[in-house]
N, C-alpha and C positions, 0 to 999 in steps of 0.2 A: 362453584363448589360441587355442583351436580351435574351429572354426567350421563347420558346413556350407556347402558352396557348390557350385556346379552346374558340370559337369563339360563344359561347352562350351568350345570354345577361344578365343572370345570374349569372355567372361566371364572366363577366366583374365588375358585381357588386360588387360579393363579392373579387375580386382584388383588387377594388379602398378605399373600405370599411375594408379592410382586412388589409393594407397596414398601413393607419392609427392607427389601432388599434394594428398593431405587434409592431411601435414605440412608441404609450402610452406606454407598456406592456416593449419595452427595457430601457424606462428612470425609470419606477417606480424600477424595477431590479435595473438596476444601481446607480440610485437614494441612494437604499438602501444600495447600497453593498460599495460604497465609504463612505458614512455617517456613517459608522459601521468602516473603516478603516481610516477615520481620526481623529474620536471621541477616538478610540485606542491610535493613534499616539498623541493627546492632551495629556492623561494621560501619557505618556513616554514623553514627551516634561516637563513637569511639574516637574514631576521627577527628569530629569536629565539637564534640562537646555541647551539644545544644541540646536544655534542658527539654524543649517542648514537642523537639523528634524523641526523647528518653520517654516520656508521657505517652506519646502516640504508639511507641514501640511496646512498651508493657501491655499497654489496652490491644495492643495486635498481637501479644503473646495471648493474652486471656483468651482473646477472641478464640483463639486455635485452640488450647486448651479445652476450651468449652464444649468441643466435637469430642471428646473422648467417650464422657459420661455420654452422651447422646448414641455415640457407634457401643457402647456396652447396654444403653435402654432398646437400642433397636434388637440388638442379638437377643436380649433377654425376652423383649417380646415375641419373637417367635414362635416358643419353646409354648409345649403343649401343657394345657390346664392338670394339676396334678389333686388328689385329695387333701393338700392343705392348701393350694391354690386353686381352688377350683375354676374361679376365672379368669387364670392365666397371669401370664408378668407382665402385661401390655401398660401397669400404670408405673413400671418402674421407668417409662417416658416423662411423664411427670414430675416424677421426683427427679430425673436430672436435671427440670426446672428448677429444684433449688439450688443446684450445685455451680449453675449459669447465674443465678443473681450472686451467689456471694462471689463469686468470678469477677466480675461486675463491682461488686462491690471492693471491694480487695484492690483493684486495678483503681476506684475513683481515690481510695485512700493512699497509696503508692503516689502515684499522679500529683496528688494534692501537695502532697509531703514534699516531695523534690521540688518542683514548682515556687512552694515558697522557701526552701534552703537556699533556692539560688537566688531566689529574689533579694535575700538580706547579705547572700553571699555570693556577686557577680561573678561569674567566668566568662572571660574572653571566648566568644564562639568563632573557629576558625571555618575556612572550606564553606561559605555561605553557597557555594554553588554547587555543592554535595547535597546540601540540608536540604534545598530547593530541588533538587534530583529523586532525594529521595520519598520527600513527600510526596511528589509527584507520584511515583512508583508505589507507596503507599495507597496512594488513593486509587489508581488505575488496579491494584491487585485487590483492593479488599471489595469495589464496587463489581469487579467478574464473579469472584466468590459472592456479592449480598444477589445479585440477578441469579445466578447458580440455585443458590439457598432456598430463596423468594419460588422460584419457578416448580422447584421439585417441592419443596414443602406444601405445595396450594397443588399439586399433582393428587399428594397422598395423603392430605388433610392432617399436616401436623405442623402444632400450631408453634413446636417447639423451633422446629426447622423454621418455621415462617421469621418466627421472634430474632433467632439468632441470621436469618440475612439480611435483618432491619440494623441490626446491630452488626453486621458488616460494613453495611451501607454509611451510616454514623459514624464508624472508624472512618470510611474513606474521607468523608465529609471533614473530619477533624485533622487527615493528614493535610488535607488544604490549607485549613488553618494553620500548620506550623510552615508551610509555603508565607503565608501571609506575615508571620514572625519574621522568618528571615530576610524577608525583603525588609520589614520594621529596623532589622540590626542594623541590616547595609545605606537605612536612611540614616545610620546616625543616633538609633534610639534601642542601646543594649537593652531594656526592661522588655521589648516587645515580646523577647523571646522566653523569658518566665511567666510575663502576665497569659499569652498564647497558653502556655503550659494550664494554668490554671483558670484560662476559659474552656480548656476541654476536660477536665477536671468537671465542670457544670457541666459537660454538655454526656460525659458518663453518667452522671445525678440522673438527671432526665433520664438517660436509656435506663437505669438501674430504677426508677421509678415505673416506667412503662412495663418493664420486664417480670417487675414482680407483682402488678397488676395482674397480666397477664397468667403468669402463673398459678399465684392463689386463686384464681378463677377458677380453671384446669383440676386444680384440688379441689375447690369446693361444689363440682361437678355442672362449673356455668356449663352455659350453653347459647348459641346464637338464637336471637329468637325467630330468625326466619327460619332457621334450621327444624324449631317446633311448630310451624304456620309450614312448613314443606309436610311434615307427617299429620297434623291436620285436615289439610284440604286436599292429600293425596286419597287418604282414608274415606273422609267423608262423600267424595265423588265415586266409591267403591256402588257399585247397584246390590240394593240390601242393607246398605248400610243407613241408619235413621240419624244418629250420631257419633260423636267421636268423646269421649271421657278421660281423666285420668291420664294425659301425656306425658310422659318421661321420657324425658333422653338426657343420656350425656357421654361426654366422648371420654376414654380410654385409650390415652396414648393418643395415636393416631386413626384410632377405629371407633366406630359409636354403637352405642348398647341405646334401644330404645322398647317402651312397652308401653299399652293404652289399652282404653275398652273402646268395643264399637256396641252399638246399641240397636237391636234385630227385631225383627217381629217376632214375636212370641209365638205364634204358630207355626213355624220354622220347626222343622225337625234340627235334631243337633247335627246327623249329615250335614242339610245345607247350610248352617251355622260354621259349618267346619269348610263347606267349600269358600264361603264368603271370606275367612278367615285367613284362606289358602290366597284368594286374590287380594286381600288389605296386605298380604306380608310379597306378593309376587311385585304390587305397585310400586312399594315401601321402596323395597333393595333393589329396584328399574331406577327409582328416584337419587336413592341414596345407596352410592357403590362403595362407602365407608362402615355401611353398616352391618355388623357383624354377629348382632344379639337382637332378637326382636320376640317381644311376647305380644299376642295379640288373645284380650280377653272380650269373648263374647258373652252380651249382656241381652237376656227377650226384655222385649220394652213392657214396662207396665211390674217389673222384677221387685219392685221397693219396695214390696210387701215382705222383701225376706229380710232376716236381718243381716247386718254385715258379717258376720261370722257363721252364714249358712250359707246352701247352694240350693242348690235342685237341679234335678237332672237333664232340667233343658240349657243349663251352663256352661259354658266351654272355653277355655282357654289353651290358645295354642301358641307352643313354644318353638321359637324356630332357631340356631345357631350356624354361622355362614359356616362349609367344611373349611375344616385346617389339617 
């Protein structure tokens, strides 16, 4: 998750700039490369009539579909913090997490439905060596796009991208499954290919389960905990530093906001308070090249005579934002 990188402020820029635009660049790719294999798999569905490629094909349309709201949360993130947004549209990444669960969701109840229509209402499934082709081709397309997804998403620390190549991965996995259907038919056992139909129906449940884990997390600003054990003991290792207080983080979109106190000798001028403050935030963003927003509050030790709602002038708090 962390990375060395070079502490120029240009280079920070184009990180943060960079970041975004490697994820436009992974949904347009993927965009394209599932919408090319489920438009395939339509024409074989059509064909040959087998419910559990029609299953596999919708959950390969959603899949695609899902990169829209994603490639309109990246463009939106961009765009510079305005005075009603002051911190920018970086969470409108988020909320396309919710637009991927009911996606998700949508697709297990589609899935479900047909699944058991056919089951009480068989249809002859022709071209078994189509259905088998195009599972295949199912699964070889959507497993390039979930490696794709998976790699850049863990590039640029977005958990969104990451989710949705897990859930590439899972389609591939299910076009197997209707591999496994059609050879059921050609034993002899027309049900295989409806019951297939409606094991991947559960096996959507599951992704649509993980997914919205995941997401509601995202919104309620989880966080990894190594993630706050990295700004911890990054800080704490700072010289001057006596301890670390009060850690916050959480991610935005695909960028993280983090803030804390450090805790100084009191007989510190605010200067040096201020240089120490300058190396906890140089360490921070060495450590973490996601990180975009960092408050670092300097605290003299022995302070707790004041009350929470006063200061004094040996105080300091420095705010730092990555440029954009």
């Amino acid at each position: 998750m962390y990375v060395p990188h070079s502490h120029d402020a240009a280079d920070s820029i184009d990180t943060a700039l960079e970041s975004s635009a490697k994820g436009i660049r992974a949904v347009k790719i993927s965009l394209v490369a599932l919408l090319a294999t489920a438009l395939l798999q339509v024409v074989v569905v059509l064909l040959t009539g087998s419910v559990a490629l029609l299953a596999d094909t919708i959950h390969n349309f959603s899949d695609a579909l899902t990169s829209i709201p994603l490639w309109i949360a990246f463009v939106l993130g961009r765009r510079a913090a305005t005075r009603s947004f002051t911190y920018g549209f970086r969470r409108a990444e988020d909320l396309a997490g919710l637009f991927i669960v009911a996606m998700i969701a949508l697709s297990a109840v589609l899935a479900a439905r047909e699944s058991i229509d056919r089951l009480f209402n068989p249809q002859e499934v022709d071209r078994l060596g189509l259905v088998a082709a195009a599972a295949i081709i199912g699964f070889i397309g959507n497993e390039i796009v979930a490696v794709y997804r998976i790699r850049v998403g863990r590039e640029i620390g977005s958990a969104a991208l990451i989710a949705d190549g897990y859930h590439a991965r899972t389609d591939g996995l299910t076009s197997l499954a209707v591999l496994f259907g059609a050879i059921g038919v050609s034993l002899g056992f027309p049900a295989a290919d409806p019951i297939v139909g409606l094991l991947i129906t559960v096996a959507i449940l599951f992704i649509l389960r993980d997914a919205t884990k995941q997401v509601l997390r995202r919104l309620m600003d989880g966080v990894e905990p190594a993630t706050v054990s990295v700004v911890e003991e990054r800080s704490a290792a700072v010289a001057g530093v006596l301890s670390v207080d009060n850690i916050r983080v959480r991610w935005v979109g695909h960028r993280l906001d983090a803030s804390l106190q450090v805790v100084v000798d009191e007989s510190l001028s605010v200067l040096e308070g201020h240089d120490i403050a300058l190396e906890v935030r140089k360490v921070l963003t060495s450590a973490m090249p996601n990180l975009d927003h960092l408050v670092v509050h300097v605290e003299p030790d022995g302070s707790g005579r004041h009350s929470d709602f006063t200061t004094s002038h040996d105080e300091l708090t420095e705010e730092w934002h990555r440029p954009s």
